[in-house]
C-alpha positions as a Markdown table, in Angstrom:
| # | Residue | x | y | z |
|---|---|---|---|---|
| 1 | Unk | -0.8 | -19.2 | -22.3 |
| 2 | Unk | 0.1 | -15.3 | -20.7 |
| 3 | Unk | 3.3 | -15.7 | -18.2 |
| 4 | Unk | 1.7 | -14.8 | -14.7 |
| 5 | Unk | 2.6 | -11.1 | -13.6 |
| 6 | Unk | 3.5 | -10.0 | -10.3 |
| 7 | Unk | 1.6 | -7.4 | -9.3 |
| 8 | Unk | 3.3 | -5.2 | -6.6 |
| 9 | Unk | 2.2 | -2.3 | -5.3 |
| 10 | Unk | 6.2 | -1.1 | -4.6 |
| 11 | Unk | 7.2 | -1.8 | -8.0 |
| 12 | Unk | 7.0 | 0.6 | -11.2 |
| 13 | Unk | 4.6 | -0.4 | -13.9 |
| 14 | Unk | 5.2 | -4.0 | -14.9 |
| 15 | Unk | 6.1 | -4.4 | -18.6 |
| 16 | Unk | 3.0 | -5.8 | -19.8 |
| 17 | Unk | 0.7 | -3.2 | -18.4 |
| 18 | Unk | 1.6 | -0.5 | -20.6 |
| 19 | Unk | 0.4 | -2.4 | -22.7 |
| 20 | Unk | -2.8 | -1.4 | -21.5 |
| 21 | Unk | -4.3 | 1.8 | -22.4 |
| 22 | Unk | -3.8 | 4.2 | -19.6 |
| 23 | Unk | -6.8 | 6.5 | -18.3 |
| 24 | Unk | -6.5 | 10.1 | -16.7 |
| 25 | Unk | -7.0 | 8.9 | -13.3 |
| 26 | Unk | -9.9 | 10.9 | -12.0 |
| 27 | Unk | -9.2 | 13.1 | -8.4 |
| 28 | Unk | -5.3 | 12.7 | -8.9 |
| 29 | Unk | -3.4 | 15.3 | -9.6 |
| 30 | Unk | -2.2 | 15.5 | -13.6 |
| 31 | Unk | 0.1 | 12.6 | -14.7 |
| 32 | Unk | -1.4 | 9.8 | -12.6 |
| 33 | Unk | -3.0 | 7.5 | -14.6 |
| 34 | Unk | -5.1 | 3.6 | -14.1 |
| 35 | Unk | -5.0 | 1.0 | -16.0 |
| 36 | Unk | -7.6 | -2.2 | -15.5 |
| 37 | Unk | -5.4 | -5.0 | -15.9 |
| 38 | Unk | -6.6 | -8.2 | -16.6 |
| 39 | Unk | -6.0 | -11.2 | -14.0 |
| 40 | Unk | -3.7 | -13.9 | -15.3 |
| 41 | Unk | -6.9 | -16.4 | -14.6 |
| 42 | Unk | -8.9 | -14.2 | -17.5 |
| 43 | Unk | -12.2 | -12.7 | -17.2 |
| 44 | Unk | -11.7 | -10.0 | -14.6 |
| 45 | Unk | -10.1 | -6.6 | -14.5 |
| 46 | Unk | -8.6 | -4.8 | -12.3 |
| 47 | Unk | -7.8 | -0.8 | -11.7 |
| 48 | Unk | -4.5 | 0.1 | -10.4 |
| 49 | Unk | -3.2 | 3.4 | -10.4 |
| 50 | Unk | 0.3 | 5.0 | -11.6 |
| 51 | Unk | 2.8 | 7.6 | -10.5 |
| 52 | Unk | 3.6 | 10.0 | -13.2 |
| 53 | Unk | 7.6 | 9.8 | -13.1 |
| 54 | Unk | 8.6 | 6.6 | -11.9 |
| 55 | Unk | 5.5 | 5.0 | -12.8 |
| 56 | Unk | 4.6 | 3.1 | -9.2 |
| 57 | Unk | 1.9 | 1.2 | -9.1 |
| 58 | Unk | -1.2 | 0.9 | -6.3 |
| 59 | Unk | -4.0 | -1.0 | -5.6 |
| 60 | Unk | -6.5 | 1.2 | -4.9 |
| 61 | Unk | -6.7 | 5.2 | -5.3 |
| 62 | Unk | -6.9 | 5.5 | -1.2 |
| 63 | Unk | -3.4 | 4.1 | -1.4 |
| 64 | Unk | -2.3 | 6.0 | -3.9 |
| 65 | Unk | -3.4 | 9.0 | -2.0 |
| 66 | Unk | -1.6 | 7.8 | 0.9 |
| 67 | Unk | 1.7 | 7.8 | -1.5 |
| 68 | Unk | 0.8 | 11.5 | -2.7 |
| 69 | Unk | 0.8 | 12.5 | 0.8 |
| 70 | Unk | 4.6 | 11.3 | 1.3 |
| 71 | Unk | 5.3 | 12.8 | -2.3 |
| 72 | Unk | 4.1 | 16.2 | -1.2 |
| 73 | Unk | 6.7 | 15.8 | 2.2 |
| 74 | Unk | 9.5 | 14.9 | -0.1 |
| 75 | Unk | 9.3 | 17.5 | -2.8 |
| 76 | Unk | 8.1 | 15.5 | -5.4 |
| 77 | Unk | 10.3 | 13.1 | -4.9 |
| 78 | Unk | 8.8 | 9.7 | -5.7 |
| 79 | Unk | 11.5 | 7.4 | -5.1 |
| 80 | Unk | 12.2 | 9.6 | -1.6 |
| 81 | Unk | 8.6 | 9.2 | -1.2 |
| 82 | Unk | 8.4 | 5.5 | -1.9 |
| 83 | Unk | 10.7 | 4.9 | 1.3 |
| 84 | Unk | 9.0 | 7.2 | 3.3 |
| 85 | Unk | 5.4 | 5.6 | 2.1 |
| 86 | Unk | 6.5 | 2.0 | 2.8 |
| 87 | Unk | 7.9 | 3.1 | 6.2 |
| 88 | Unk | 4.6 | 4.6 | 7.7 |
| 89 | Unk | 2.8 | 1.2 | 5.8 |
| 90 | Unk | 5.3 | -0.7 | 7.9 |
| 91 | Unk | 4.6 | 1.0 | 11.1 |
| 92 | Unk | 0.6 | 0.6 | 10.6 |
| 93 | Unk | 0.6 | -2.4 | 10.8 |
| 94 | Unk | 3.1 | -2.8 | 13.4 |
| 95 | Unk | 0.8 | -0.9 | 15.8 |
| 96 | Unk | -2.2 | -2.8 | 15.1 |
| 97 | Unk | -0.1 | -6.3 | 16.4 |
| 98 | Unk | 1.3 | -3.7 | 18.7 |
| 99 | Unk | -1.9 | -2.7 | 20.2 |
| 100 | Unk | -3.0 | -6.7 | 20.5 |
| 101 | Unk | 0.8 | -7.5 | 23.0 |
| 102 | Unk | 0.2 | -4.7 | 24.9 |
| 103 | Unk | -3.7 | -6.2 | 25.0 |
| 104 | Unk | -1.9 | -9.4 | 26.1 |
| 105 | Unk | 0.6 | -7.5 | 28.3 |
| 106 | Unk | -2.6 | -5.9 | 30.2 |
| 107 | Unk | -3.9 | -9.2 | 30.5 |
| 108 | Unk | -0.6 | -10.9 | 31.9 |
| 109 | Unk | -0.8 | -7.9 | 35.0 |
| 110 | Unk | -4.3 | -8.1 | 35.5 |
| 111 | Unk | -3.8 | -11.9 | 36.1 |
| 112 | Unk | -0.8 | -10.9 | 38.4 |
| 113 | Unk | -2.6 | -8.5 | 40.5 |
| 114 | Unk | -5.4 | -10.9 | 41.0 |
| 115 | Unk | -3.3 | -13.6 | 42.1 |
| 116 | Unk | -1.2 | -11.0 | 44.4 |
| 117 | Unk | -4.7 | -10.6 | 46.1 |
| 118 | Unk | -5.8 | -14.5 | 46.2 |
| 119 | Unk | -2.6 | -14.7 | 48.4 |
């Protein structure tokens, strides 16, 4: 029986996956690499993709390219970067819910005005 890893995007490389031979990953720059890691259920793998210094680890190579554009803000700094990536995450998906109250919001006056007329 394997122990069940966490996989975390925010996290540097888990113990067991260098375990796992590392690949070149292909349109990053030099240092990145991906691993397919193996789900703790067996028979599937998948790719995840690895800073060069501090060895984070992504999901997908769009995310990862995400990350590099933070890196190249913070001079190379990945731990600077990581702060600065998971901040701009954050706020994506705080204007999507965002975007749906102020929906709502709309709504709420529209109602208002209408029964502002009825009167």
């Amino acid at each position: 029986s394997h122990p069940q890893v966490k996989m975390d995007d925010s996290n540097p490389t888990d113990e067991n996956d260098v375990r796992i031979l590392a690949q070149p990953a292909e349109g990053l720059p030099d240092g990145w690499v991906t691993r397919r890691i193996p789900r703790p259920s067996g028979g599937r793998k998948d790719p995840y993709w690895y800073s060069p210094k501090k060895k984070f680890k992504f999901r997908s190579k769009p995310e990862a390219q995400r990350f590099l554009a933070s890196l190249r803000g913070e001079n190379g700094d990945e731990s600077a970067a990581m702060l600065l990536f998971k901040k701009h995450s954050g706020r994506g998906r705080r204007s999507s819910t965002g975007k749906a109250s102020q929906n709502i919001d709309n709504i709420a006056q529209v109602k208002e005005q209408g029964e502002t007329n009825e009167l």
